[in-house]
C-alpha atoms as an extended CHARMM CRD file, in Angstrom:
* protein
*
        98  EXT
         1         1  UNK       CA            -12.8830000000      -21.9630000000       16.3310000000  PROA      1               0.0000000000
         2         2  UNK       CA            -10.3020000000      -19.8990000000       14.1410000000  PROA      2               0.0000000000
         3         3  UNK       CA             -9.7040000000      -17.3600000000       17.2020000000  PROA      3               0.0000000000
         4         4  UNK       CA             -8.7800000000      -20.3480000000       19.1120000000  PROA      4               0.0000000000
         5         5  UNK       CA             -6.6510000000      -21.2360000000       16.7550000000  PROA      5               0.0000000000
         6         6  UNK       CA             -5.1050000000      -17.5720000000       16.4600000000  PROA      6               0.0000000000
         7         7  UNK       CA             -4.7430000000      -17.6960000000       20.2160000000  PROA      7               0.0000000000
         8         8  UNK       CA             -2.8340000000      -20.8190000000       20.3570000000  PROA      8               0.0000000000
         9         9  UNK       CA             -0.8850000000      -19.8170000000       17.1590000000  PROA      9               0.0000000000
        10        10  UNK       CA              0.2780000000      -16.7570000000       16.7590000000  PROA      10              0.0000000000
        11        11  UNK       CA              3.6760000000      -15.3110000000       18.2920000000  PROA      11              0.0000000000
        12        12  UNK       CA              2.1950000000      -12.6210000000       20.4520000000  PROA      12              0.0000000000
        13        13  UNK       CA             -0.2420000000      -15.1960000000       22.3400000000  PROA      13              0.0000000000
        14        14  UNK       CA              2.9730000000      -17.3850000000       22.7730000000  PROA      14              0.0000000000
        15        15  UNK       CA              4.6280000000      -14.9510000000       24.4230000000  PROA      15              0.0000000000
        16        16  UNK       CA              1.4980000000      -13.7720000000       26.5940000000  PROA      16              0.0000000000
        17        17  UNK       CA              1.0450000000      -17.3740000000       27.5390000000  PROA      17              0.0000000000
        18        18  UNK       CA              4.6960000000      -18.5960000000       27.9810000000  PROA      18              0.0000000000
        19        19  UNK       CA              4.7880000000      -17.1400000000       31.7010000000  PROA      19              0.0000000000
        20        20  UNK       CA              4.8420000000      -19.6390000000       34.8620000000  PROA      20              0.0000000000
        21        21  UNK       CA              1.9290000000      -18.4360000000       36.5660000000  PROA      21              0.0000000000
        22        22  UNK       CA              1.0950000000      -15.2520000000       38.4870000000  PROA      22              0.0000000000
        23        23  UNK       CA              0.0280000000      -12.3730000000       36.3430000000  PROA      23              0.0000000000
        24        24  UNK       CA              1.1270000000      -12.3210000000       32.7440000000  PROA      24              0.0000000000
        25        25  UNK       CA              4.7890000000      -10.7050000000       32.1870000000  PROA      25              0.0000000000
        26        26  UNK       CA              4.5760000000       -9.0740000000       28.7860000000  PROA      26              0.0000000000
        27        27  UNK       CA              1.1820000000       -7.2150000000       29.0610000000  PROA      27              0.0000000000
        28        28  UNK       CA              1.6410000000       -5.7280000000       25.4180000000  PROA      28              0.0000000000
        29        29  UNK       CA              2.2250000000       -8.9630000000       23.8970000000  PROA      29              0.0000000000
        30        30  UNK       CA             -1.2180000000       -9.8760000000       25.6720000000  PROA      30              0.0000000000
        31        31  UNK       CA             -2.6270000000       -6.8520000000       24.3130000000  PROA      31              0.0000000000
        32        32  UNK       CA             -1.7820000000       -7.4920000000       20.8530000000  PROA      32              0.0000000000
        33        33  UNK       CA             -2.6800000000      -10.7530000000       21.2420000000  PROA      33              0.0000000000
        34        34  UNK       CA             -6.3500000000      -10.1080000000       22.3950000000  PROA      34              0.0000000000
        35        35  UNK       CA             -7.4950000000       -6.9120000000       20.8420000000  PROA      35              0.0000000000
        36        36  UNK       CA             -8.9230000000       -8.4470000000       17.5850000000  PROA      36              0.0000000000
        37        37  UNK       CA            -10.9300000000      -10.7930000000       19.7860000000  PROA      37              0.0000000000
        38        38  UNK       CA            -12.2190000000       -8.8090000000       21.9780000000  PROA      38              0.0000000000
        39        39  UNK       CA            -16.0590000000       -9.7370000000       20.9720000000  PROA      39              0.0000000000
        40        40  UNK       CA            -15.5340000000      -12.9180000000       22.6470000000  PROA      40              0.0000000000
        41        41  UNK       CA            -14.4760000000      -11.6520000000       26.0940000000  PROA      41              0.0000000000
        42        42  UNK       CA            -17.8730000000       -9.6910000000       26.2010000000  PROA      42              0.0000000000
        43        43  UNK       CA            -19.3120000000      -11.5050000000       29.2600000000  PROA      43              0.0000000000
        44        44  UNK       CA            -16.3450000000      -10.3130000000       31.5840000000  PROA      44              0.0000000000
        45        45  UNK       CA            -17.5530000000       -6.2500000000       30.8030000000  PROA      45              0.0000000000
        46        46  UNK       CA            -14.1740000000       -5.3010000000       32.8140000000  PROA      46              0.0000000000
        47        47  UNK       CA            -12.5940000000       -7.1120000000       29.8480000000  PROA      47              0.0000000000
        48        48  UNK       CA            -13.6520000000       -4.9160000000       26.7560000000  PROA      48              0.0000000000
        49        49  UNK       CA            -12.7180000000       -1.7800000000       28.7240000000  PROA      49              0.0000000000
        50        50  UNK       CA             -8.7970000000       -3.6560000000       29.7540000000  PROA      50              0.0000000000
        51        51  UNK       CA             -8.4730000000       -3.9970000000       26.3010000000  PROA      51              0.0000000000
        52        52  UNK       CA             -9.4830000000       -0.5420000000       25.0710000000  PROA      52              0.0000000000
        53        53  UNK       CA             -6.7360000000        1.2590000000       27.8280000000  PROA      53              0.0000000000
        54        54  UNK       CA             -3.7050000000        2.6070000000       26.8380000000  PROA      54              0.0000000000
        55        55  UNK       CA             -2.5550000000        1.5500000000       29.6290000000  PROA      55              0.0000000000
        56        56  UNK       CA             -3.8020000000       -0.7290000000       31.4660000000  PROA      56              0.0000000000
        57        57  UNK       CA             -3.3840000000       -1.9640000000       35.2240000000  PROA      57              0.0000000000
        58        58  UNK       CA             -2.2340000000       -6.2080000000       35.0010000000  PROA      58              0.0000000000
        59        59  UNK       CA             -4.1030000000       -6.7590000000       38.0520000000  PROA      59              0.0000000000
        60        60  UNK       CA             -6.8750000000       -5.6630000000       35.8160000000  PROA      60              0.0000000000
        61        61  UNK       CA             -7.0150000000       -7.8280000000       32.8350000000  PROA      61              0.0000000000
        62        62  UNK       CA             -4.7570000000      -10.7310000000       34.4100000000  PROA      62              0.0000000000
        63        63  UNK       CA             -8.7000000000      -12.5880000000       35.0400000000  PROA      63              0.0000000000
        64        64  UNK       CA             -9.5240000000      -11.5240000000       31.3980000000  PROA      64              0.0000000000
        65        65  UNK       CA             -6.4240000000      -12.9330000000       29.8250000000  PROA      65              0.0000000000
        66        66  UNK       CA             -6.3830000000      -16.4880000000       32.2650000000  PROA      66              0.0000000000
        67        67  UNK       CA             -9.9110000000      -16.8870000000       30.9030000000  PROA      67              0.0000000000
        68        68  UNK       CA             -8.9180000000      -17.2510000000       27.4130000000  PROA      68              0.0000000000
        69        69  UNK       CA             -5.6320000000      -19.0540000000       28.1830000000  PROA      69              0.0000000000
        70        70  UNK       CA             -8.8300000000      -21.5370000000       29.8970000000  PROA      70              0.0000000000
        71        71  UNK       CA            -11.1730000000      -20.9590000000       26.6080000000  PROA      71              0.0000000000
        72        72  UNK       CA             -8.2420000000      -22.0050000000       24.7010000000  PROA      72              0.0000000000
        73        73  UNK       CA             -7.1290000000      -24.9040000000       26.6410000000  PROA      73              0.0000000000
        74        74  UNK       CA            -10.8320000000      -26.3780000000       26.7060000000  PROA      74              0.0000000000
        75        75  UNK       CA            -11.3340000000      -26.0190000000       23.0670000000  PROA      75              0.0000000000
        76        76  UNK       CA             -7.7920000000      -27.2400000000       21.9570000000  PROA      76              0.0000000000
        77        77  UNK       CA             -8.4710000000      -30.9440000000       24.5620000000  PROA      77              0.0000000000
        78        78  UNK       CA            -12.1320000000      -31.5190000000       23.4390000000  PROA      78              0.0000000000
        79        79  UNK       CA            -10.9100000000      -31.0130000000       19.4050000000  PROA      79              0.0000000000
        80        80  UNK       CA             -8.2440000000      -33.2220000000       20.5960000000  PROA      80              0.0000000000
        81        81  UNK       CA            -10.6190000000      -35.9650000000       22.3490000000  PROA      81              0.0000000000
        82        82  UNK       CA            -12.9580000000      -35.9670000000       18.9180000000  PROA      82              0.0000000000
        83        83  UNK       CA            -10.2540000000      -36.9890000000       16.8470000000  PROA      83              0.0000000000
        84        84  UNK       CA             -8.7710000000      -39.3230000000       19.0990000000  PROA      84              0.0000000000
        85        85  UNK       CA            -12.0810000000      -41.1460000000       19.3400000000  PROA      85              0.0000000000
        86        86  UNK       CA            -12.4930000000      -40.6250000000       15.5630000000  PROA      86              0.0000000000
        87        87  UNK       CA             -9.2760000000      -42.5420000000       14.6060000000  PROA      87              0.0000000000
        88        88  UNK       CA            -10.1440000000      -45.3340000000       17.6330000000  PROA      88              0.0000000000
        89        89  UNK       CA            -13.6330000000      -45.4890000000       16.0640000000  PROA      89              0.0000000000
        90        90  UNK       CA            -11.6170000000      -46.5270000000       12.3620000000  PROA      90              0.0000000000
        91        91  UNK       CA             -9.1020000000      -48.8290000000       14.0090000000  PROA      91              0.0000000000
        92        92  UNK       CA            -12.1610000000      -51.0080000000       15.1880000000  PROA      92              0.0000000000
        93        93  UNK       CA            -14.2440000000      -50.5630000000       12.0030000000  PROA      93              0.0000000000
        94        94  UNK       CA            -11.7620000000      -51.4730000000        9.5500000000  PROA      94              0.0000000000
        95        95  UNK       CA             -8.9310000000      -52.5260000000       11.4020000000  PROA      95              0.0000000000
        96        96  UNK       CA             -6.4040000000      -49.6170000000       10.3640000000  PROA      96              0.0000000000
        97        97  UNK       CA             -3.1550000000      -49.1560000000       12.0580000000  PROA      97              0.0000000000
        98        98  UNK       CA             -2.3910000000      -45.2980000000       12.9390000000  PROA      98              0.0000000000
């Protein structure tokens, strides 16, 4: 969960993330974004070696870095969802007001 977190979080991943679509404008902010998490990309193969390039081709690693924007997305709505249900679980237990 904590490189989730780190990929919602920290400045580099913003700016990776902050494009409309299409492939990802600021591929070094993506790159310094994803390095230290590479592990978890290890079932795309293609991805380990994108991240390990100098210089890498976009076209490349776009698939690589839209999976984790998805990862990330997933994650963030279904911790989301638990606590939502959580707090509506309370309000009918013990009648709290949120």
């Amino acid at each position: 969960m904590t490189w989730i977190l780190h990929l919602n979080g920290t400045k580099a991943c913003q700016v990776c993330y902050s494009g409309k679509g299409g492939l990802f404008e600021d591929l070094d902010a993506c790159m310094e974004c994803h390095k230290p998490f590479a592990v978890h990309f290890k079932h795309f193969p293609h991805c380990l070696k994108c991240l390990s390039m100098f210089k890498p081709d976009p076209k490349v690693c776009n698939p690589c870095f839209l999976d984790a924007k998805h990862k990330v997305h997933t994650k963030l709505c279904a911790v989301d969802n638990r606590v939502k249900t959580a707090m509506d679980r309370m309000r009918l237990q013990f009648g709290l007001h949120f």
